[in-house]
N, C-alpha and C positions, 0 to 999 in steps of 0.2 A: 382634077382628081383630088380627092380627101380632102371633099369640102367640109366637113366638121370643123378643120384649121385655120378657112377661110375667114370664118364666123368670128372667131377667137380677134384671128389679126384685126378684122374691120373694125372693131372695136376699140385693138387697142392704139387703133392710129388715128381716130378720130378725132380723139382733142388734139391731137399734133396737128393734123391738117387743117384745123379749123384756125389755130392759130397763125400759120406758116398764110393762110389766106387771109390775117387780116392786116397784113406788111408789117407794121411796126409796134403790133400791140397793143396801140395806145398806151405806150410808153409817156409818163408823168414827168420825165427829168428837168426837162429845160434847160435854160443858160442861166442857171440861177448865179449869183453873187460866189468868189475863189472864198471860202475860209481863210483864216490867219493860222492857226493850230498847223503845225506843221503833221502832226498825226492822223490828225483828223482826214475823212476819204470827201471827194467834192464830187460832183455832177455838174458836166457843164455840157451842155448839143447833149446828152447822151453817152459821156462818157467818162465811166467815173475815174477820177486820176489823184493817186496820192502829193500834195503840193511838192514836197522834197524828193521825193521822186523824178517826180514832171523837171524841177529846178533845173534836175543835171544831166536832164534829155534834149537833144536839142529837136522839138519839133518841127522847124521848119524844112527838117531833110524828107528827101521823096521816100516815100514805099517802096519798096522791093517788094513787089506780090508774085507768090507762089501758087502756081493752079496744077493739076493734074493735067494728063494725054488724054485728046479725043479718045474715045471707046472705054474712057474709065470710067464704072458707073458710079464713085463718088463723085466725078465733076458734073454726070449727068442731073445726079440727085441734087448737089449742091445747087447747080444752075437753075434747075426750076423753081427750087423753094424759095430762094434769092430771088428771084429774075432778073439773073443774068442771061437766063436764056427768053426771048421773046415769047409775047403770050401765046401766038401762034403757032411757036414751038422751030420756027425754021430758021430761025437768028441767034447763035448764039454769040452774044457782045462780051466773051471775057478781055479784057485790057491787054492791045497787042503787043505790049510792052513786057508783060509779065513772063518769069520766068517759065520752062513748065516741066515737070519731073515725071519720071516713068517709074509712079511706086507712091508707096505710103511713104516709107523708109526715107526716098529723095527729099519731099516734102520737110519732114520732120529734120534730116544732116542741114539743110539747104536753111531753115531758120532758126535754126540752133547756132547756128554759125555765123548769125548775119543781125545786127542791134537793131536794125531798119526791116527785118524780113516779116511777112505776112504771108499766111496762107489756109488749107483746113486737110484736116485729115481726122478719119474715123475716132468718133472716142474710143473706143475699144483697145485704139492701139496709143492711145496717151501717155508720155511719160516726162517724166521729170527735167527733160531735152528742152520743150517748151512747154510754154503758160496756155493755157484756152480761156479764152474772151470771152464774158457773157454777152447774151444777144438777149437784148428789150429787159434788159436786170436777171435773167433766169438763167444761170450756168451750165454748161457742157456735162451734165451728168444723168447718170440710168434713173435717176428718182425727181428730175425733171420734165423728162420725158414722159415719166410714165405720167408723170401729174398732168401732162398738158401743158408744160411750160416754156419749156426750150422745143424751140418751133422749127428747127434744124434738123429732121431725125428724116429715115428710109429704112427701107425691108431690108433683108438679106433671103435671097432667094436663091432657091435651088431645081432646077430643071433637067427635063431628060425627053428625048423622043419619042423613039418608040417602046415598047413594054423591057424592064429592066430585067437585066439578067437576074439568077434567086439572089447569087451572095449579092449584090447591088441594090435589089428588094429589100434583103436582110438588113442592109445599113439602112435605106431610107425609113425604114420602119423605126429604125431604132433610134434615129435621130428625135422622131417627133414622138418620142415616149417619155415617162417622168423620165429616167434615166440620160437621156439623147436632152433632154429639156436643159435639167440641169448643170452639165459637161459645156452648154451654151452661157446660162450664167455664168458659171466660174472663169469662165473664157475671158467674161467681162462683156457681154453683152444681153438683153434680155427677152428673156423666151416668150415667144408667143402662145405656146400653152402651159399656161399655170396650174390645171387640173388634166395633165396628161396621163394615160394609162401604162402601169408598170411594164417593162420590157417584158419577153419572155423569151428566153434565149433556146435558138433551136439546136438542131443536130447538123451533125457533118458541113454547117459552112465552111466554104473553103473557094480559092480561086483570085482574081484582082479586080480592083474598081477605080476604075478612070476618074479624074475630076477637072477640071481646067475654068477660066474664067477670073474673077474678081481677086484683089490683091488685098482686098477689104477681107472678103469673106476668107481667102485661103486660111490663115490662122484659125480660124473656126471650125473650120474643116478639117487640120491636122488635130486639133483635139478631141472630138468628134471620133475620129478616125484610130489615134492611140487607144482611144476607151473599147473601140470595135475589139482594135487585134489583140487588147488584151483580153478577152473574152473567147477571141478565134484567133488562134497565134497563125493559122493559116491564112488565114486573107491576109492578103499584099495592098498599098494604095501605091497610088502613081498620082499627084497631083500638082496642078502646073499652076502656078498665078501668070497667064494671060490675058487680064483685060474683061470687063462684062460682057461688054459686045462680041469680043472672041470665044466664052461663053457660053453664051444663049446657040451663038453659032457652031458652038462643040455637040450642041444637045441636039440642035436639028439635023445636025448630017450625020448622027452618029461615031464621032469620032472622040469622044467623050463619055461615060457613062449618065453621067452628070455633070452639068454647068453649074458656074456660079455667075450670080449677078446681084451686087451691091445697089439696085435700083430697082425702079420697077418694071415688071415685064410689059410691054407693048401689046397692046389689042392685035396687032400684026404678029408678033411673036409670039403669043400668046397662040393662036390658031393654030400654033405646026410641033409647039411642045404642051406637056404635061410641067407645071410648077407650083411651091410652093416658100411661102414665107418662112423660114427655118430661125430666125430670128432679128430685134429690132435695135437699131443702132443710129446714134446721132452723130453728125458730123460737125466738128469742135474747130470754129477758127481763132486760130493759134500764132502768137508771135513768141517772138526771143525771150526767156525770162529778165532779162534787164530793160525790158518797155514798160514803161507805166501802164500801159493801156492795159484797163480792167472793161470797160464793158460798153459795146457798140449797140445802134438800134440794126432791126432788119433790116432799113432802108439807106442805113451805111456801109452795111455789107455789101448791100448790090452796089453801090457808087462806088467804091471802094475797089472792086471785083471787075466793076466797066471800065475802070481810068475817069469817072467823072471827078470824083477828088484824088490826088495823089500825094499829098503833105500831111504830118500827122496831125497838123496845128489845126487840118480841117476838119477832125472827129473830136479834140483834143480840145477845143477854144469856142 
């Protein structure tokens, strides 16, 4: 349904995907020669590392890598882009050593806390807890993405089953308006329609609207959703961050108004709901702000993310 928005998204994920499919971007760095400049930023494998910095790091300590819980659709997203998940889609090799958290929030305590920690979580929810890594030289931010640069990014989608109740209508509609567009950027992530049509706010909404799914998307959702009920102080939200896959599965059996899901919807899943892209967001892998490491290739992140390397002196030297 409302494929006008369709058209919009394929567009704007296009240079992301074409990147994200060509591994490592042909990334230029090398292992060129350590500068003497103690200021000065070096490139060496791919990763550029301040020398005084690096000095009082010790890299030869393992990783601590942090991944999300099956059914989270940022480890889904993360894992294909990477390939960490098999091309055939039925393997996924994240490093069975790695920690793993239920939440953005875990992710983010969890290497904030730890000099050796590693992990990714949504830009959108980035803060000054940790540092985000650039991947193939092109950083973790909204005007990378949108350039086609940072090769990292996924939908934010929102789904439902069968035909939506009005005040449930009333919101979907409103989301994918300039106004619903907007309330998206300010959130911190960015909208799929850039020339959407102004809202027009009707009469007597009133009533509650279910939501469940993604921990990615929920904050998107409560903003979203404040800008509704301040318009209609009578509608209520009830929204749960459960998971994508909990989700998509809230939308099909109806116990949900609407799902979220931080990934994309499946041709499977796709046959038994109504979705759309509601807006676009990259995923930022992120270490401790006292790690050198400024900026990894794609093809380190997936090695990284397998256990095929685990010391930093192997991204680092």
């Amino acid at each position: 349904m409302k494929l006008k928005y369709a058209s919009k998204w394929i567009m704007a994920l296009s240079a992301t995907a074409l990147l994200a499919a060509c591994g490592d971007g042909g990334s230029d760095t090398g292992s060129g020669d350590t500068g003497t400049d103690d200021t000065d930023t070096t490139e060496t494998g791919g990763a550029a590392t301040d020398d005084a910095a690096t000095s009082d790091f010790d890299t030869s300590t393992t990783m601590n890598v942090v991944v999300r819980e099956d059914g989270s659709g940022t480890r889904d997203a993360f894992n294909e882009i990477t390939g960490v998940l098999s091309e055939d889609g039925d393997t996924d090799n994240t490093y069975q050593a790695a920690t793993i958290q239920n939440g953005t929030n875990g992710v983010i305590t969890t290497v904030a806390g730890d000099t050796n920690g590693i992990g990714y979580i949504s830009i959108g929810s980035m803060s000054d807890q940790v540092k985000g890594v650039n991947v193939d030289g092109a950083a973790p931010t909204d005007e990378e993405i949108v350039d086609g640069n940072y090769g990292i990014s996924r939908p934010f989608n929102m789904a439902y089953g069968e035909d939506l109740s009005p005040v449930a209508q009333e919101f979907w509609d409103f989301i994918f308006s300039a106004e619903g567009q907007d309330v998206v950027e300010e959130a911190g992530y960015i909208k799929v329609d850039q020339d959407a049509a102004a809202y027009e706010e009707a009469e007597g909404i009133e009533g509650t609207i279910s939501l469940a799914g993604s921990t990615s998307v929920a904050p998107v959702a409560e903003a979203l959703s404040e800008a509704f009920s301040a318009m209609y102080p009578d509608v209520n939200f009830d929204i749960s961050a459960t998971g994508s896959s909990a989700g998509v599965t809230a939308a099909q059996d109806g116990t949900a108004d609407i799902g979220m899901a931080s990934r994309e919807i499946t041709d499977d899943e796709g046959a038994t709901i109504s979705h759309e892209a509601i807006a676009l967001d990259g995923i930022a892998v992120v270490v401790n702000p006292e790690n050198p490491l400024e900026d990894l290739t794609l093809d380190q992140v997936q090695q990284i993310f397998t256990g095929e390397v685990t010391t930093w002196e192997d991204v680092m030297n």
